[in-house]
N, C-alpha and C positions, 0 to 999 in steps of 0.2 A: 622563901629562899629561892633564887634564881637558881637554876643546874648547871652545872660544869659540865661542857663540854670537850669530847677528845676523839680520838680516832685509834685503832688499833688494829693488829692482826692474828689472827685465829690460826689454828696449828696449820691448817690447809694455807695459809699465804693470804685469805678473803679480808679485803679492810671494813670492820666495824664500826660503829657509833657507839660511844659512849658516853651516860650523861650520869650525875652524881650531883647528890643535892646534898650537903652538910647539914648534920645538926642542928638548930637555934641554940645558938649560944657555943658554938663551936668554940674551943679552945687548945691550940694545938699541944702534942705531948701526953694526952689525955686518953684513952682506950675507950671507943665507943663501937655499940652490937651497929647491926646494917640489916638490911632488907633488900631483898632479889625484888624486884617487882617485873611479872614476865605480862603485855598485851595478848590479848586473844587476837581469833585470824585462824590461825597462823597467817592471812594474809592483811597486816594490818601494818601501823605502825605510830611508835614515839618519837616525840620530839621536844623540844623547849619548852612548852605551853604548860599552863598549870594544871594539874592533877592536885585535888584535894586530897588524896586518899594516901598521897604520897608527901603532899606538905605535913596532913595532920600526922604521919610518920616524925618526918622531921623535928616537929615541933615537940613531939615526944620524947627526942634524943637519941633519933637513929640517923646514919648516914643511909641513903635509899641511893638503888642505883638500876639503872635498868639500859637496856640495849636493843638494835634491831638484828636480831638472830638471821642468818638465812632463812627463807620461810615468807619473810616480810614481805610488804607491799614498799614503792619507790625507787625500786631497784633493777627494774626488767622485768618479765616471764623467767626467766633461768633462774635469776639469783630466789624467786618468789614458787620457784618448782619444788614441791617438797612428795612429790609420788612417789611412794615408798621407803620415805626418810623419815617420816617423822616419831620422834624417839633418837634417831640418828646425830646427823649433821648438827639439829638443833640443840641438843642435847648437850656437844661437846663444844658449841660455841658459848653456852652459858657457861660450860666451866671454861670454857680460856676468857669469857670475864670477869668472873671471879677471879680468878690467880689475878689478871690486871688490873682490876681497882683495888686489891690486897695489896699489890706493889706498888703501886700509886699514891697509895691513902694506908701508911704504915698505922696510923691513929684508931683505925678499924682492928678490932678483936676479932682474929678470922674464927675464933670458937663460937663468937655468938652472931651470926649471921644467919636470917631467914628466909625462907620464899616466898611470894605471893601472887597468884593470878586469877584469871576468870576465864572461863571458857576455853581458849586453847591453852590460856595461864594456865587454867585448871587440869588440862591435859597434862601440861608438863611439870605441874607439883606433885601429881601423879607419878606420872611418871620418874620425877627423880629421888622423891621419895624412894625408890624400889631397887635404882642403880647406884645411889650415894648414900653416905652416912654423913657427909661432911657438911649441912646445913642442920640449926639448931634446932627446924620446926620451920611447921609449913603451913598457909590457911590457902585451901585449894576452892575455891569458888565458879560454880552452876560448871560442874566438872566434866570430863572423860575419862573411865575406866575401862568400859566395855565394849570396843568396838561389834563386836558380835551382836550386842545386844541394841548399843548403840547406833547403829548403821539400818535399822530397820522400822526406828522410832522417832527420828528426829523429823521435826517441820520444815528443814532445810531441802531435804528430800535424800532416798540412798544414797543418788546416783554424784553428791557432792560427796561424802565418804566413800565409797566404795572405786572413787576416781581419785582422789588420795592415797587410800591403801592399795588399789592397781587387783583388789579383787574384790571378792565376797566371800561368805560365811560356807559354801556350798563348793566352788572350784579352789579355794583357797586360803579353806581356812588354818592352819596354819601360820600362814603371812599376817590372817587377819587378828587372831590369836596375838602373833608374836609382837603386833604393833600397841596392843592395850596392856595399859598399865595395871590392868589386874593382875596381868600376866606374873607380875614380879610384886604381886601386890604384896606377900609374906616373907621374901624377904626385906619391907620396909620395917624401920625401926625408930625415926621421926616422929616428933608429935605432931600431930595434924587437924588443924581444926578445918571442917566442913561446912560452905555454906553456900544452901541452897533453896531453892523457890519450889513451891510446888506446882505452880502452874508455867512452869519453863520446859514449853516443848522442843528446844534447840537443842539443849542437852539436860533429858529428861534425869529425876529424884532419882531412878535408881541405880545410876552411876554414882551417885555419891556414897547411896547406899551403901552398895557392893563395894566399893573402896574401903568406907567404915567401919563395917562386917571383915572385912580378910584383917585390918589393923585391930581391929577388938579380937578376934582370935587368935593373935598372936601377940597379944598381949603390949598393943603399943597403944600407947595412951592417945585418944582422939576424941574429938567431941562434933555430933554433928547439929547445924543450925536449921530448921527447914522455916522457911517464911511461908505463911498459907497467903493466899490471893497475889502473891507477887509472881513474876515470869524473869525471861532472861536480860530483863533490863532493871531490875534491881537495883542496882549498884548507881547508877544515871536519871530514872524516870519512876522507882519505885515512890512508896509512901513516906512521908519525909521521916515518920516514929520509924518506920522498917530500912530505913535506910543509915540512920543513926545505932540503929540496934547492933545494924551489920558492924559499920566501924566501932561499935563499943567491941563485941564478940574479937575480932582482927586484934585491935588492941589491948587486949588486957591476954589475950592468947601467946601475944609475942613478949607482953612484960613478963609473962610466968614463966615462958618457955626457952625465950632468947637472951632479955634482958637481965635477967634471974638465974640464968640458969648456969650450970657450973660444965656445961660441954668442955 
């Protein structure tokens, strides 16, 4: 299914990208669940081109829909500046496109809509797990929870976190603290499934971890996936049975969770 594309504006006034892939087998008048699908990056970006992860959505009976948040790459150094925003700006332009493809595409169940990313995705399913209730479930893949812990471990090197966050763990932690979605890890209440690699030195197992752990003690239902010999390419260049596993795990998480569920 090819994506609809659109353009929109965010509460700040900034025009967005919008793109929406319908169902197979779409039929209008009908109430169908949806899927957030967020790019990692944060300096990254979506466009037209096929995504399988998002067709085999589709083809499951969800409308998918995803956007270039501030943050992105294509757009300048400014609009792609996210030093000490992130959680922020990005944050609240996911939710003004949700309110906009909900009023676009009335045929969407705004009760049963999910999230899904990798990597900075996985930051930010993190993360809004923690600030919203208003998504049905969420599968946060090869994640960020802990900057703290995270900014000291990664193969990217500090000095790429800690130039983001505008500190470190030591002059300012606090900042660095307030930016990780552990932060708010327990008031999350979304069901969340986890999935990750154990040899992913970009965004190391025990962010997923420590995500997993704060949502098991507080009693919110999550299940986490660890692939042994796979790394932070998984999803693209893993093993083709570990790659299938993954999209079975995604899928059958958001038929119980989103598709199923009575939000």
């Amino acid at each position: 299914m090819a994506p609809e594309y659109f353009t929109f504006k965010d509460r700040d006034g900034v025009e967005l990208d919008g793109y929406v892939i319908k169902p197979v087998g779409y039929k209008s008048g009908k109430k169908y669940p949806a899927i957030l699908e967020m790019h990692g990056g944060p300096k990254a970006i979506f466009g037209p081109v096929y995504h399988h992860e998002m067709q085999i959505l589709a083809n499951m009976g969800y409308f998918v829909f995803y956007t270039n948040p501030r943050g992105s790459d294509g757009r300048g150094s400014e609009f792609a500046n996210m030093t000490g925003n992130l959680g922020g700006i990005d944050f609240n332009d996911f939710m003004d496109f949700t309110d906009e493809v909900l009023r676009r595409y009335p045929d969407i169940d705004e009760k049963k809509v999910g999230i899904c990313g990798g990597s900075y995705g996985g930051f930010m399913c993190n993360w809004m797990i923690g600030h919203t209730d208003r998504y049905a479930a969420a599968a946060s893949q090869r994640s960020i929870s802990n900057y703290l812990t995270k900014s000291l471990t990664t193969d990217i090197g500090y000095a790429h976190n800690m130039a983001q966050l505008d500190g470190d763990p030591w002059t300012n932690f606090d900042a660095v603290w307030a930016s990780s979605p552990l932060n708010s890890g327990h008031k999350a209440k979304t069901p969340t499934l986890f999935i990750q690699s154990d040899e992913d030195y970009r965004c190391w197992m025990s962010d997923a971890i420590q995500m997993f752990h704060a949502l098991k003690m507080n009693g919110v239902d999550s299940k986490i996936c660890l692939f042994h010999g796979e790394n932070h390419e998984l999803s693209r260049s893993g093993k083709p049975e570990n790659r299938i596993s993954r999209l079975t795990e995604i899928c059958e998480w958001f038929e119980k969770y989103v598709k199923k569920s009575g939000k």
